[in-house]
C-alpha positions as CSV (number, residue, x, y, z in Angstrom):
1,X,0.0,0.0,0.0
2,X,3.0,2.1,0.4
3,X,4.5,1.5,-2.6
4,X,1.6,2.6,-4.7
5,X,1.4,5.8,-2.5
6,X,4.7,7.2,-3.3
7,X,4.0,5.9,-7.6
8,X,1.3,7.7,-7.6
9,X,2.9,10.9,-5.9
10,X,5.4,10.3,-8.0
11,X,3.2,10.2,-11.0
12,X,1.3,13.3,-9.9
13,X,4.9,14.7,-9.7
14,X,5.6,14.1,-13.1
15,X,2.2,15.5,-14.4
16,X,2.6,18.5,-12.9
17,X,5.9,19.1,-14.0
18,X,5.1,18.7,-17.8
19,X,2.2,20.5,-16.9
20,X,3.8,24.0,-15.7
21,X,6.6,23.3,-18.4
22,X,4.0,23.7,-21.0
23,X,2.5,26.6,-19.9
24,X,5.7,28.5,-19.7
25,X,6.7,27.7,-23.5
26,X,3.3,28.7,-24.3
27,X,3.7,32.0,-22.5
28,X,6.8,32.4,-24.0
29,X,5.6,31.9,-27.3
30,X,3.3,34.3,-27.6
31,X,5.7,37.1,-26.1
32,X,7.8,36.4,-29.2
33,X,4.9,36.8,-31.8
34,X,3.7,39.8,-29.5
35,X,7.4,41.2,-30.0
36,X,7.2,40.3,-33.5
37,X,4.2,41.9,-34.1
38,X,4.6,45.0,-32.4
39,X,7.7,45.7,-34.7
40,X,4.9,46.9,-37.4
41,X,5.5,43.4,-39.6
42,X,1.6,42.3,-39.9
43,X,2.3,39.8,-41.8
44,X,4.8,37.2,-41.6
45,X,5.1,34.2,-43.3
46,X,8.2,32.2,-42.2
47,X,7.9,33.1,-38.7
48,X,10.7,30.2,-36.7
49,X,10.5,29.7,-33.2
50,X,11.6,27.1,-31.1
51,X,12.0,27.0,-27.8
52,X,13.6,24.3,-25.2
53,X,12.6,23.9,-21.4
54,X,14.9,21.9,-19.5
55,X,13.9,20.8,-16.3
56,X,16.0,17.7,-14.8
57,X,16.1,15.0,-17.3
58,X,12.9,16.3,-18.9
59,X,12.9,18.6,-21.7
60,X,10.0,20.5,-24.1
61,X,10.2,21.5,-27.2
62,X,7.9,23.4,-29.0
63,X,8.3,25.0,-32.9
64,X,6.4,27.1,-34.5
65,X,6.5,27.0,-38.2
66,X,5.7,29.2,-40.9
67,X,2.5,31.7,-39.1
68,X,0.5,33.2,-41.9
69,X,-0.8,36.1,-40.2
């Protein structure tokens, strides 16, 4: 009964880690379009972004490719 305790904390651990690690590339890719934007260019077709969380052994990686706007 211990054991599964401490998987499932565990489990909740890692949840919540891939959790908040997604919401801070998100965040962060939208205050690179915002910056982008806010440079005048309304349009932008090959708009590159990538962007790399590292957190321990885990690691996010989101990209962006060509935003028509």
């Amino acid at each position: 009964m211990e054991n599964e305790k401490l998987e499932r904390e565990k489990l909740l651990a890692v949840i919540n880690t891939i959790f908040v690690m997604s919401a801070k590339a998100g965040i962060q890719f939208f205050g690179k379009l915002q910056e982008h934007l806010d440079t005048g260019l309304r349009r932008c077709d090959d708009f590159w972004t990538n962007f790399r969380i590292d957190s321990g052994s885990c690691s996010l990686r989101l990209c962006a490719v060509a935003l028509n706007l």
